[in-house]
N, C-alpha and C positions, 0 to 999 in steps of 0.2 A: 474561251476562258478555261483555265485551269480548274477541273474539280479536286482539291487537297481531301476530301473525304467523303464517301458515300455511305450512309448508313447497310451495312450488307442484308443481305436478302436470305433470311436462316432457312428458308423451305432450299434453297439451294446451295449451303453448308455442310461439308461431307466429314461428319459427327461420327468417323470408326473409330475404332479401337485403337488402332495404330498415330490417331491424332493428338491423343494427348499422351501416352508414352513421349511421343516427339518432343513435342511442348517443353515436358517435365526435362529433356534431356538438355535442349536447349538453356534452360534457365540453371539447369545445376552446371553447363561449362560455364557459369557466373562464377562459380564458387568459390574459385580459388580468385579469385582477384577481388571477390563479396569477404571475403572472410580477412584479407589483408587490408581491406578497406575499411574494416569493421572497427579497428586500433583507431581509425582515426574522428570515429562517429563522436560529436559533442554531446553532451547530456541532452539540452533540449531536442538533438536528432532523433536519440539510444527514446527517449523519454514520448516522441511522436509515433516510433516505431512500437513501442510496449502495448500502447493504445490502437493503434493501428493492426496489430497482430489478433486481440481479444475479437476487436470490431472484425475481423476474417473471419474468424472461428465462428463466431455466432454466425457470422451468414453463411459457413460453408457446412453449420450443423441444419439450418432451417433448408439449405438447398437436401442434405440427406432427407428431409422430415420430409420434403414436398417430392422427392423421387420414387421414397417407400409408398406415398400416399396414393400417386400418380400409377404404381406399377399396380394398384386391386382396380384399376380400368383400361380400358382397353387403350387409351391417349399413349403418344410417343413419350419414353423418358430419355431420350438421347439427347437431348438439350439440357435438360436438367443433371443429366452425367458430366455432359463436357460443364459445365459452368462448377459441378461441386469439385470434378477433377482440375480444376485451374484454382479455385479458392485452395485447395490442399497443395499443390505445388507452391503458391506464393505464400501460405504458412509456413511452409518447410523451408522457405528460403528467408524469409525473417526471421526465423527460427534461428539460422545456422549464421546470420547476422549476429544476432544479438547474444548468441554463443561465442563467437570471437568476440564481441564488444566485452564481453564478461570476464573470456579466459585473459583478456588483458588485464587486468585488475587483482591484485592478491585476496583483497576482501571477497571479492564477486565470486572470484574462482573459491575459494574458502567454501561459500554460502552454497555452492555444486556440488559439496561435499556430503551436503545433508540430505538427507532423504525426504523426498515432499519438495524440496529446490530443484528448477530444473532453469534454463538458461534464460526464460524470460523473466520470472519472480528476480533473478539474481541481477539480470542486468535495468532490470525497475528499479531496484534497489540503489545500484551504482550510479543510477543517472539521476535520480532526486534526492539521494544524499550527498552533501559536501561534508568532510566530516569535520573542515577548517571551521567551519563553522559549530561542529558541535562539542566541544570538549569533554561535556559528560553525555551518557546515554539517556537522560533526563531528556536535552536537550533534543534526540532523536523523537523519542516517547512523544511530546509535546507534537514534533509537525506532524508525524502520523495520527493524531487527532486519541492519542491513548492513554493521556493525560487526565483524569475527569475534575482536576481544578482548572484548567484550562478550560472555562464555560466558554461559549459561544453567547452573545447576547446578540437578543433580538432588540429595532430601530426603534421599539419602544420602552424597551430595557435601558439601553445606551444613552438615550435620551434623558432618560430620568436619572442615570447614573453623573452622568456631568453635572447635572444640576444642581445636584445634592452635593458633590466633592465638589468641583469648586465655584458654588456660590451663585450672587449674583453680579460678580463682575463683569464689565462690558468686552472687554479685551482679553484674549487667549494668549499664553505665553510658552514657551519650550519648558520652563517651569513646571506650569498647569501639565505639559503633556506626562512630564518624572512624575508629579505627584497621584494622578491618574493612574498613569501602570503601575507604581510601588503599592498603591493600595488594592489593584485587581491582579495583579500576580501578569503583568505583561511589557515585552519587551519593551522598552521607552522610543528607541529608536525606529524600529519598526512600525510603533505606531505614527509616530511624527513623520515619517514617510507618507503611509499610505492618508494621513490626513492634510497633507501640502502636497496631492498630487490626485488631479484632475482626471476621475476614473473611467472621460469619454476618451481623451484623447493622452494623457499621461504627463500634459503641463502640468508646470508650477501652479498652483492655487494657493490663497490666501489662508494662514490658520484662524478658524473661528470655533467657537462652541457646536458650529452645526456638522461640522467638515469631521470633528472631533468625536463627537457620537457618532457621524456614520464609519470611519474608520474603524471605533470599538465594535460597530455590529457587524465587521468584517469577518469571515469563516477563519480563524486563530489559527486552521492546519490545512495542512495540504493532501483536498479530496482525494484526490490520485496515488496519493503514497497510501492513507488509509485502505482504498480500495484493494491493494496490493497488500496489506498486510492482512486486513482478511480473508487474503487468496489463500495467503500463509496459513492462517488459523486451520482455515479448510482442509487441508493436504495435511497436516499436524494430527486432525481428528481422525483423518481417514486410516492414518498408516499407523494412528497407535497399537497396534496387533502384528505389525508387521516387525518379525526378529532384530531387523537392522534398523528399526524406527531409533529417534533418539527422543525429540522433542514430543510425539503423542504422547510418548510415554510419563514424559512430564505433564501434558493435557492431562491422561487416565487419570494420575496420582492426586493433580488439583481437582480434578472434577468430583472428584471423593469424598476431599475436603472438604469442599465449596459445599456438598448437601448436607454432612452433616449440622455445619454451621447455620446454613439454612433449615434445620430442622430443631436446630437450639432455639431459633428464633435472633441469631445474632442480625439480621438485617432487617430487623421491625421498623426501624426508623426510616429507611430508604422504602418499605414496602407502605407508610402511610403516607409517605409523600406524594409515592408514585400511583397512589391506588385513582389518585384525581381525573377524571376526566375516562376513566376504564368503564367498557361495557359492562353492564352486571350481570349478563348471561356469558361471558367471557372466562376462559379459566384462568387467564390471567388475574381475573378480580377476586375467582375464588384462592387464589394463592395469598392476593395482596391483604385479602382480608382475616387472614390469617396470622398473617407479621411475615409471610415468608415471600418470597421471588419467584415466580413462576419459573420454572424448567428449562425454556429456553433463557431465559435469563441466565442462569447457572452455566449454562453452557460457555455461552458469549465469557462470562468470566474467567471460567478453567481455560477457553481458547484466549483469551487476552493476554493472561500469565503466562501461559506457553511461547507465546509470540512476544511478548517484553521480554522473557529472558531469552529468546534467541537474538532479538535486535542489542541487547547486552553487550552476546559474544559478538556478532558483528561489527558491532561499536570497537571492541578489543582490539579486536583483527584488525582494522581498518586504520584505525589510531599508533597501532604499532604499524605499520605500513607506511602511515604519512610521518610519524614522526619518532621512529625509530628506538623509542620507549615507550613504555606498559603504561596504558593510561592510570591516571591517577585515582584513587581507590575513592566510593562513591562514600559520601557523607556520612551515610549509614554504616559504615563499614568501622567508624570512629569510633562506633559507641560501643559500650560493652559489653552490650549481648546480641549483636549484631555482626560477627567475625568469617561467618563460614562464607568464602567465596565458591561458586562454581567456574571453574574453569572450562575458556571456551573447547569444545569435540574437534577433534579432527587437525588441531592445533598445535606448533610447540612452541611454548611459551619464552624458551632458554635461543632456542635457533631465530625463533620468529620466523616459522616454515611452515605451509600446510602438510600434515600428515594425511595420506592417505586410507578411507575407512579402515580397510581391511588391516591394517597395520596399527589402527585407534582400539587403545582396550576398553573398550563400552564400562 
C-alpha cells in the first residue's frame, strides 16, 4: 500500500537558518505569475483572501508572543521560528496578491494613495463594494453598517413590528413587503428576497408574516465591510500627526468638535437613552448622567466622520471610473446652506486621473 502522507517526525526536522530563507525564496518565484494572476481574482476570492490574510497575522503575531515567551527558558524556539517565519512569507505573498488585485482598479489604486491605505484595506474595499449598485455614497454608508437609521432589529422587535404594520391579516403579499420597508427605511427588494428564501439551504420558501419578521431581524449591513472600515478609522487616528496625513487630520478637527458639543450638552437625548441598562460604577454612567457621551464614544464619532467622508471620495472615484461622469451631487448639496463640497485628494476631477501625493497640494 501506498502511504500518500505521513505525519513528519519534528525531533528529526532540520529547523536552520538557511531553511526558511529557502522557503521564502521559493514562494516569492510565485510572484510574477501571483501578481498577473491577481487581475483576475473575483470579489468573492479578493474577499476570502482579505479574511484569510488578518486570520495569518493574528496567528503569526501569537506564534512571535509564544517564541519571546519560550526564549526566558531554557526549551527549544526553532520550531516556533520556522512556523512564525512561514506565517510571514505567506503574509507577504497575500499581500503582494492583493496589491496587484487593487493596482488593477482605478478606485483601489486611488485609495493606495492615501496614507493609513495600504493594499489589503484597498482591495477589501474593491471586492465588497459594487458601485452599480450604489449610486449615491448613502448607499455605501448603509452596507458598511454606518448608517444609524439603518436599525438592526432584534426577532422580537421584528416580530412585533409586522404586527402592528400590517394588521391582522392572514396572507402576506409583495404589497405588505413595500409597505414594511417604506415605513422602516429598507430596501423592498432585498427584503422580499431574503424572506422567500430558505436560510438552510437557499430554496424558495413560502412568503408569510413569520419568514417576514425573520428577514427584518436580518444584520441590514455587511459585517466584514464594517470590520474594514474600522480598520480605516484606526490608521486615520493614528497618523493624524503624521505631515502627509490627510484624513486624521479631519479625525483631529472633528474630534474637537465633537467635545465641545458634548460639553454644550448637545447629546442629552442620546445620553438618556443610552444611560439604560449601564453599570453605575462605570464611567461610562458617570458621563451619561450628566447629558454627555462618555469619551470613547466621542471618538468612535470623530473616527466615523473621517471614515464617511473618505468612503465619499471613493465613492467619486469609483463612479467616475464606472461611468465616466461625476457622480451626481448629494441631496444635501440642493439646499441652501449646504454648497461646500470637498473634493476628493490625490484626484483630478477634469482628467478623471489619479494624481500622485507628492504632486497633490494638501
Amino acid at each position: 500500500m501506498t502511504v500518500l502522507y505521513r505525519e513528519p517526525n519534528y525531533d528529526e526536522l532540520e529547523l536552520t537558518e538557511e531553511f526558511v530563507p529557502n522557503l521564502v525564496e521559493k514562494l516569492e518565484g510565485l510572484n510574477a505569475e501571483v501578481r498577473e494572476a491577481a487581475t483576475r481574482l473575483t470579489p468573492r476570492e479578493a474577499r476570502y483572501l482579505v479574511d484569510t490574510f488578518y486570520q495569518i497575522q493574528e496567528n503569526r503575531k501569537r506564534a512571535a508572543n509564544q517564541e519571546r515567551a519560550v526564549l526566558d527558558t531554557e526549551e527549544s524556539t526553532e520550531l516556533l521560528t520556522w512556523l512564525k517565519r512561514n506565517e510571514t512569507a505567506l503574509e507577504q505573498n497575500i499581500r503582494l496578491l492583493l496589491q496587484g488585485y487593487a493596482q488593477a482598479n482605478v478606485s483601489s489604486d486611488w485609495a493606495m494613495e492615501i496614507p493609513g491605505i495600504g493594499p489589503i484595506l484597498a482591495a477589501g474595499l474593491k471586492a465588497h463594494i459594487d458601485i452599480t449598485k450604489a449610486p449615491t455614497v448613502g448607499h455605501i454608508w448603509r452596507y458598511a453598517g454606518l448608517d444609524p437609521s439603518n436599525k438592526w432589529y432584534s426577532a422580537v422587535e421584528s416580530k412585533t413590528l409586522v404586527a402592528e404594520i400590517l394588521g391582522k391579516k392572514a396572507s402576506t403579499s409583495r404589497k405588505d413587503v413595500e409597505k414594511l420597508a417604506s415605513q422602516l427605511g429598507r430596501n423592498p427588494d432585498t427584503l422580499y428576497r431574503i424572506a422567500t428564501t430558505s436560510p438552510k439551504d437557499g430554496s424558495e420558501r413560502k412568503l408569510t408574516k413569520a419568514s417576514l419578521a425573520s428577514a427584518l431581524s436580518t444584520r441590514p449591513h455587511n459585517a466584514r465591510l464594517k470590520v474594514l472600515t474600522w480598520k480605516i478609522g484606526e490608521q486615520f487616528m493614528k497618523l493624524s500627526t503624521n505631515p502627509k496625513d490627510i484624513y486624521g487630520k479631519v479625525y483631529a478637527v472633528r474630534k474637537q468638535q465633537e467635545i465641545a458639543w458634548n460639553e454644550a450638552l448637545k447629546f442629552k437625548d442620546q445620553a438618556e437613552r443610552d444611560i439604560v441598562g449601564v453599570g453605575k460604577g462605570t464611567d461610562a454612567y458617570k458621563a451619561y448622567s450628566q447629558g454627555k457621551l462618555p469619551a470613547a464614544r466621542i471618538l468612535l464619532r470623530a473616527k466615523r466622520y473621517a471614515v464617511k467622508l473618505f468612503l465619499s471620495h471613493y465613492h467619486h472615484v469609483a463612479y467616475c471610473q464606472e461611468f465616466g461622469v461625476h457622480p451626481p451631487k448629494p441631496y444635501i448639496f440642493t439646499q441652501p446652506d449646504h454648497t461646500h463640497f470637498i473634493a476628493p485628494p490625490c484626484w483630478n476631477d477634469t482628467t478623471m486621473e489619479i494624481v500622485n501625493y507628492d504632486s497633490w497640494n494638501v
